[in-house]
Each structure stands twice: as C-alpha cells, then as structure tokens.
Residue, then its C-alpha position, 0 to 999 in steps of 0.5 A: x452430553x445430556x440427553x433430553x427425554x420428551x414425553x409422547x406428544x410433546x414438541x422440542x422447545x425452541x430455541x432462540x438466537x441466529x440462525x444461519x441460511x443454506x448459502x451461510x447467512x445469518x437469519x435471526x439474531x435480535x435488534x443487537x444483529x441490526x444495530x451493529x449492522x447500522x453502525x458498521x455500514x454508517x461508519x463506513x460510509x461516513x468514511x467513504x464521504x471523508x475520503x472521496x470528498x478531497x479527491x473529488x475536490x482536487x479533481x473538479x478543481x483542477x479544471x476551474x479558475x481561482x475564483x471559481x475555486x474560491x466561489x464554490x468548493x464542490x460545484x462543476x465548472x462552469x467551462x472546463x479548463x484543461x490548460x492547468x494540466x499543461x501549465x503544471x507539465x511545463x513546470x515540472x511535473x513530467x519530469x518529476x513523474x518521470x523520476x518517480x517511476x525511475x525509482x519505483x522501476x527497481x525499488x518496488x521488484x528489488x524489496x518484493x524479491x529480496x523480502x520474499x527470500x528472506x520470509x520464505x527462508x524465516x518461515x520454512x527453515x528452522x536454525x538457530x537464531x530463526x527467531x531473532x532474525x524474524x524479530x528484528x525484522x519486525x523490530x525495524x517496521x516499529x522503528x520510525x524513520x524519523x529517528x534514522x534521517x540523520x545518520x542515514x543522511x550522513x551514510x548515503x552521503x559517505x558512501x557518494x549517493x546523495x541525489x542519485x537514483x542508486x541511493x534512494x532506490x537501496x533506502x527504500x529497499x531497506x525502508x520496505x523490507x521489514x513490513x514486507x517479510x512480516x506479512x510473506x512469513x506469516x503468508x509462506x506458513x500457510x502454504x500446504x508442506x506437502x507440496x514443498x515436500x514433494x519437490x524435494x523427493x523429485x530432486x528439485x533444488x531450494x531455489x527452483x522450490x521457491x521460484x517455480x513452485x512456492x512464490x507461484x503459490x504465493x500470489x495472492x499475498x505477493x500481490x497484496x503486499x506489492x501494492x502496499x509498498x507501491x502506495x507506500x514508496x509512491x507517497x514517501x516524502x520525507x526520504x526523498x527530501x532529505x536524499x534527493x537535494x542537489x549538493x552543487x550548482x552542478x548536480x542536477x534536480x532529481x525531484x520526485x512526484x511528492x516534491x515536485x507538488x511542493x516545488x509548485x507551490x513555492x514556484x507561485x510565490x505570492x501569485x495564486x495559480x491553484x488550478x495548477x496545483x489541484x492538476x498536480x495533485x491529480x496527475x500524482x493521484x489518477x496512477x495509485x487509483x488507477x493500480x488500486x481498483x484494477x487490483x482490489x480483488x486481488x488485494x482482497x484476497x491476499x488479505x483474507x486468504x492467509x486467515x482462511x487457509 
C-alpha cells in the first residue's frame, strides 16, 4: 500500500468515477452510466410492447365480431360481445380445462416433492457417485423431448397409459424433474449448516430435517420453481398430443387446454368464427396471468436469493 504525503496547505486531488449514495445508489459515472441506462430500459420496454401487444390483441378480439377483427386489429369494440365465450364453453373448452387442471393437480406436487428430495439429497449428502447422479440430471434438462417422443410413445404404450391421466401425470413428472433439481441443488447450497446441524444434535430424523426445518427454508426457491413448472406443463403441447390420443372408438377424448385450441380451429372448417378462437386463447391465458402477478414478488426473490446468500 503507498502512502501519500501532502504538503501543508495542499488539498487530496480528486477522484473521478461513480460514486455511490447512503441508501447504495450510484451518483456519477459518465455518459457510459447513462447510455447504458438508456439502452437497458429501451430494450426492455421495446420488450414489454412485443409481448402485451398479442396479449392485448386476443383479448379485445375475443369480445368483437370478424370483421371487426379483420377491420382494425388494436381498436375496442364497438359493442362488447361476450357470446364468444359461450360458444367457445360449448365447444369444449371446459372440458378441456377441466382436464388440464386434472393433470397439473398431481403433476405439479408430485415433480415439486420428488425433485426437492433428490436436490436436497444431491446437495447436502456427500457419496459416492454424488456427482454423476447431479449431472445426469442436468444432462436430461439438455436433452430435448423431441428426440424421446418415439420410444416414449411406445413405452407408455406398452405399459397400457396411453390417453389416461396416470401416463401423462408420470411424463410430465419425469419431464420436470431435471430443471427442477438443478435449480433446488444449487438453492439447498446456500442454506446456512448450522441449523441443519443443530437438528440432528436435537435428535431430529433425516426426514423430519427436510420436512420441518430445510423445505420450510426453502420457500423462496420452491416457489420460484414451482411457477416455472406450473408455466411449463400448463403450455406443454406436443406431450399430450402425442400420449393423449384416443386409441378406439371407445376410448374417450381427453384433451388438454393446448389441444382443445387446436381442436377449435379444426372444428370451424372452412367457416371463419375467430371471436371464438380469440376467447379461447384468453380462457387458456387469464389463470397463468393470474398465478404469475400474484407471485412475482416471490418469484423474484426465489431468484435472487440464491446469489445474495
């Protein structure tokens, strides 16, 4: 460290560059601090305008008529029809619905329990062969679905769950399971050890560790990725249209939401009823909403924590 000797009377020269404030913010920096605001904050509401604008579009046209549809695209109606809604109820959308939630009802608690064991196993008990078991479940997030939908066609198949809700609820599971441990493992990691510790000087079991004192701790990052896989399974497509196909004429259709909207448009034929479509897509669209902005504070700080900790 150099040591600077000032001369009586003479003052510390000064220094240049940002500076920070007494609640952390920072005061100075130059024109690259301000350019890089701009752009940061023009991107990200040129982003914002990308995706509100086909949200919004569905939704205004949900309440008009086709050729109000076809006449203006972001207009508001000029009478608020909600007969679409009904007419899209009555060609399945409920049912479909219904199914969706049927699925995500075991999915969804199945891969958030099954995942957080593994992660929390993975990330807080050393053994041999702990890594090869951590990577290959990252090795299965790389691994794209495409490539698995024949032999996992013939699987569930050979195993008698085709079009049942038992065989799509095992796939999704297993679909989920590999993003979900490799986000917990690294979120279990940052849990203090002390009080992990103290729980088993107490006499607490492994398992009354994890139930009452680690996953409670982990809240923050259950949450976070509890939404992810809520999102995830809720938009899935392409699972359920190659498991959920009726076989016979006797097997019953078990359509999910994102199947259901293709099954709408194939309904029209060469008839044009986009009202109907449009309300549809929002019925699918209003619960992920809906979920996502009465949790985003918690998502936020799932996602944060992990790095602040």
């Amino acid at each position: 460290m150099t040591t600077v000797i000032k001369a009586p009377g003479e003052t510390a020269p000064e220094r240049s560059g940002p500076t920070r404030a007494a609640d952390g913010r920072r005061t100075g920096g130059g024109a690259e601090g301000v350019v890089l605001d701009v752009f940061s904050h023009g991107f990200l509401a040129v982003w914002a305008v990308l995706v509100v604008l086909p949200l919004l579009w569905l939704a205004l046209g949900s309440f008009k008529t086709d050729a109000q549809i076809g006449g203006s695209a972001l207009s508001l109606p000029s009478h608020w029809h909600v007969d679409a809604f009904g007419r899209a109820w009555s060609k399945g959308i409920g049912d479909y619905f219904a199914h969706t939630l049927t699925v995500m009802a075991f999915s969804v608690p199945l891969t958030m329990l099954f995942g957080a064991m593994a992660a929390y196993v993975l990330a807080r008990y050393p053994f041999p062969g702990n890594r090869l078991v951590y990577y290959f479940f990252v090795g299965g997030a790389m691994f794209p679905v495409f490539l698995a939908l024949v032999p996992l066609f013939f699987m569930v198949k050979r195993f008698d769950l085709l079009n049942t809700y038992q065989g799509l609820v095992l796939v999704y599971v297993a679909y989920s399971m590999p993003f979900t441990v490799f986000f917990l493992h690294a979120f279990f990691r940052t849990l203090p050890t002390a009080v992990h510790e103290a729980a088993v000087v107490d006499g607490a079991s492994h398992t009354r560790i994890f139930f009452q004192v680690m996953l409670p701790m982990a809240r923050p990052g259950l949450v976070s990725v509890g939404m992810f896989n809520i999102l995830g399974q809720w938009n899935q497509y392409i699972l359920p249209a190659v498991l959920m196909q009726p076989q016979s004429g006797s097997d019953p259709e078990r359509y999910l939401l994102t199947q259901g909207l293709v099954q709408l448009q194939y309904q029209m034929g060469y008839e044009t009823d986009l009202p109907v479509l449009f309300a549809g897509v929002t019925v699918a669209m209003i619960p992920m909403l809906v979920v996502y902005l009465s949790f985003q504070r918690q998502i936020q700080a799932g996602l944060t924590s992990a790095t602040l900790k």
